[in-house]
C-alpha positions in Angstrom: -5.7 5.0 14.4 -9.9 4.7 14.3 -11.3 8.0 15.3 -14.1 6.1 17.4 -14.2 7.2 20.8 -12.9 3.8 22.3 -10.3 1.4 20.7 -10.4 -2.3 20.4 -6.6 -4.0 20.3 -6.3 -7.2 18.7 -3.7 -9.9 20.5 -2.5 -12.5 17.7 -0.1 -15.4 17.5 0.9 -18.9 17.5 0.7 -21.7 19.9 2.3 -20.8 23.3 3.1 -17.1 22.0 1.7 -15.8 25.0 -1.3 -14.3 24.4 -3.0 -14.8 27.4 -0.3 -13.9 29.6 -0.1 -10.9 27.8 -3.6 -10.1 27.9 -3.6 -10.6 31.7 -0.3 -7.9 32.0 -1.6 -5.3 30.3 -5.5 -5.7 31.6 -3.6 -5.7 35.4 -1.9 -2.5 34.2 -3.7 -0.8 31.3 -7.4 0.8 31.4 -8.9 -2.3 29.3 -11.2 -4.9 29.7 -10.4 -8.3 28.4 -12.2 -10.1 25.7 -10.7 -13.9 26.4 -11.1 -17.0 24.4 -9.5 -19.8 25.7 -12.7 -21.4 26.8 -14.3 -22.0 23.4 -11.5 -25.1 22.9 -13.0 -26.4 26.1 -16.6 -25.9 25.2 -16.0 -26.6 21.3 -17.9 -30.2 20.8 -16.1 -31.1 17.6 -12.7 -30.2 18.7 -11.5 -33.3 19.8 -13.2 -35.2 17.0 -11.1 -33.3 14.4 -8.1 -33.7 16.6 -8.8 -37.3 16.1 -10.1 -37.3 12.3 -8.6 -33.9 10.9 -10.6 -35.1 7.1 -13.9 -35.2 8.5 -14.6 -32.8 11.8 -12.0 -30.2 10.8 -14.5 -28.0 8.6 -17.1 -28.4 11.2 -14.8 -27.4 14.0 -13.2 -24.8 12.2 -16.6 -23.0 11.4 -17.9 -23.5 15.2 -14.9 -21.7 16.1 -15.7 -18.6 13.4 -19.6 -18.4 14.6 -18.6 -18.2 18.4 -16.0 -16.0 18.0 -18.6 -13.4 15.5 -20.8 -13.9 17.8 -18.8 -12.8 21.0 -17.2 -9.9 19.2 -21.0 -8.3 18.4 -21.4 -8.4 21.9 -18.2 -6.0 22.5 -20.1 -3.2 20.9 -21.4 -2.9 24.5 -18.4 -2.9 25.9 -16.5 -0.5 23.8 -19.3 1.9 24.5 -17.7 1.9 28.1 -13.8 1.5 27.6 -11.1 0.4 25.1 -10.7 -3.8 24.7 -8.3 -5.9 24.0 -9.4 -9.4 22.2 -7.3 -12.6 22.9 -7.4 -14.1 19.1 -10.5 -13.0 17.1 -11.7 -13.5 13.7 -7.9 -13.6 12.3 -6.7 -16.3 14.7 -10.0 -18.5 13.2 -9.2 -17.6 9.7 -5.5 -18.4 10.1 -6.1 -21.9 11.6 -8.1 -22.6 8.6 -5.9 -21.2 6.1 -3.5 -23.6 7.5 -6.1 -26.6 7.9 -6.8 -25.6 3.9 -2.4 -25.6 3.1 -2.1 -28.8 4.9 -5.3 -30.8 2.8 -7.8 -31.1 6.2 -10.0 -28.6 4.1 -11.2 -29.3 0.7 -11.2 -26.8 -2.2 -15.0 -26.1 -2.1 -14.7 -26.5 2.2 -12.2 -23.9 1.7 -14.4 -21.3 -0.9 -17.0 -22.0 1.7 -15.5 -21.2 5.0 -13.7 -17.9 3.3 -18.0 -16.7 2.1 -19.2 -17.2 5.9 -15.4 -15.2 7.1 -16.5 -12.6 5.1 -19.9 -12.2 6.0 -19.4 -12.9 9.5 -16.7 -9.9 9.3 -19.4 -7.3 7.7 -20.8 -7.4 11.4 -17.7 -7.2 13.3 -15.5 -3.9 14.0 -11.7 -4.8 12.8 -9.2 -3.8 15.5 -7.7 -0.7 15.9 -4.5 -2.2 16.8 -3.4 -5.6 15.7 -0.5 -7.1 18.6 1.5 -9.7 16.6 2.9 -12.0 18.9 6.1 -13.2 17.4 8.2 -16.4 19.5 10.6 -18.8 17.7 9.6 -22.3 17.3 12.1 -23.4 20.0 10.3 -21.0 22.8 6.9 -21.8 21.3 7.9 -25.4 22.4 9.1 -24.8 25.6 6.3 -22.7 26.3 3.9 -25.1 25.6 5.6 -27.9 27.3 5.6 -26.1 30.5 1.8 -25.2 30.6 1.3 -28.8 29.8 -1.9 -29.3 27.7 -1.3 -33.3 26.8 -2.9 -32.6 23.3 -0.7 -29.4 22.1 2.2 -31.6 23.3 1.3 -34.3 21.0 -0.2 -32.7 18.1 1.5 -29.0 18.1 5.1 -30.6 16.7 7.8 -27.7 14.6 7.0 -28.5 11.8 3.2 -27.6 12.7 3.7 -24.6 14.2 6.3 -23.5 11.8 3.2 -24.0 9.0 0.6 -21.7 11.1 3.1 -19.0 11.7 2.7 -18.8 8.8 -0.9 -18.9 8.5 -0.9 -16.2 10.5 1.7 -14.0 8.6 -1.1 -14.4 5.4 -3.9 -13.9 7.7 -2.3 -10.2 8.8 -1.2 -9.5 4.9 -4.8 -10.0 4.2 -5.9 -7.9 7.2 -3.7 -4.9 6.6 -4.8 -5.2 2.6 -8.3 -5.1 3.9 -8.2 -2.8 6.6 -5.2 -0.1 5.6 -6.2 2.3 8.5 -5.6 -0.3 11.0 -2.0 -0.6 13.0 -0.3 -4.1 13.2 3.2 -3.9 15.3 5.1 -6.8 15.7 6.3 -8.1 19.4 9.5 -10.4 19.2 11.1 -12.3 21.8 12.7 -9.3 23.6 9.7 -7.7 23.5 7.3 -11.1 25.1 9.9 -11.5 28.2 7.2 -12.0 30.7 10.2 -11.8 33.4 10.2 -8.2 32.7 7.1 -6.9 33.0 7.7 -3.1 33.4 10.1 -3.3 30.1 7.0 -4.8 28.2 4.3 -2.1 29.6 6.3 0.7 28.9 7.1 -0.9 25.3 3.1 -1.5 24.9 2.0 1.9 26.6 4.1 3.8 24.2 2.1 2.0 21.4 -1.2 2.5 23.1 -0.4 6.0 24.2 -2.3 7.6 21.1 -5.4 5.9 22.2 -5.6 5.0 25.9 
């Protein structure tokens, strides 16, 4: 673990994993203050164009998404100052949907070579997490769980073979992490683990992680 005297824990996974249910649990439970990010798919302009025209807004979307979310984790410098974070997505999550936007032909080559330059100098600015949450689900749960929060686009668009493709996306964006960033911890949460019906089995699972740090 980082010897800095607050930690930063990292919440990552695919559609409907759970993240900010998650982030919600431990924040009610767990000396940390939330770093959330489901707004910036509300207040993303180009979103919806790419969900309509994946060729030509997808590159655009994809590197709004990377700017906002460098330039909300500066700002947690502040914060950590204070108390230990945890961050609903981050950099990875941005890198990961593009990896897969790149794998499925949305992103050209030299789209591609470009968004991977600004990744890495938007990262040189950044803190990586202490702790890396992987959020692991099946693509049958992933599906349910989407289906019962109801968002009429990830119904439509977010299909198996789709999510099956950024998990991953994701898998390559934490092998690239952990090559990067060997001091960091990534620990996998499956199923049993994400089981929001059992809330004091997951703290004590995650406090036991956190434990070192908190």
């Amino acid at each position: 673990m980082s010897k800095h005297t607050h930690q930063s824990v990292l919440l990552l996974g695919n559609v409907g994993a759970g993240k900010s249910t998650l982030m919600d649990i431990l924040c009610d439970h767990l000396p940390l203050l939330p770093v959330p990010a489901d707004k910036f798919f509300q207040e993303n302009p180009f979103f919806p164009l790419a969900l309509e025209d994946r060729q030509r807004w997808t590159f655009t979307s994809n590197t709004w998404f990377l700017y906002k979310r460098a330039q909300l984790l500066k700002e947690t410098k502040q914060l950590l100052e204070k108390s230990d974070i945890i961050i609903d997505s981050g950099l990875l999550m941005s890198y990961a949907y593009s990896y897969l936007a790149f794998q499925r032909g949305s992103l050209s080559e030299d789209e591609w070579q470009l968004y991977t330059d600004l990744y890495q100098e938007l990262s040189r600015d950044v803190r990586p997490p202490d702790l890396v949450l992987h959020l692991q689900l099946s693509i049958p749960a992933l599906q349910e769980r989407i289906k019962h929060r109801g968002r009429a686009y990830e119904i439509e668009k977010y299909n198996p073979e789709f999510l099956e493709m950024l998990e991953n996306a994701i898998q390559h964006s934490v092998d690239k992490f952990h090559a990067d960033h060997p001091t960091s911890v990534i620990v996998p949460l499956t199923e049993s683990d994400l089981d929001f019906g059992n809330q004091q089995q997951l703290l004590r699972r995650i406090q036991k992680l956190l434990t070192p740090t908190l």
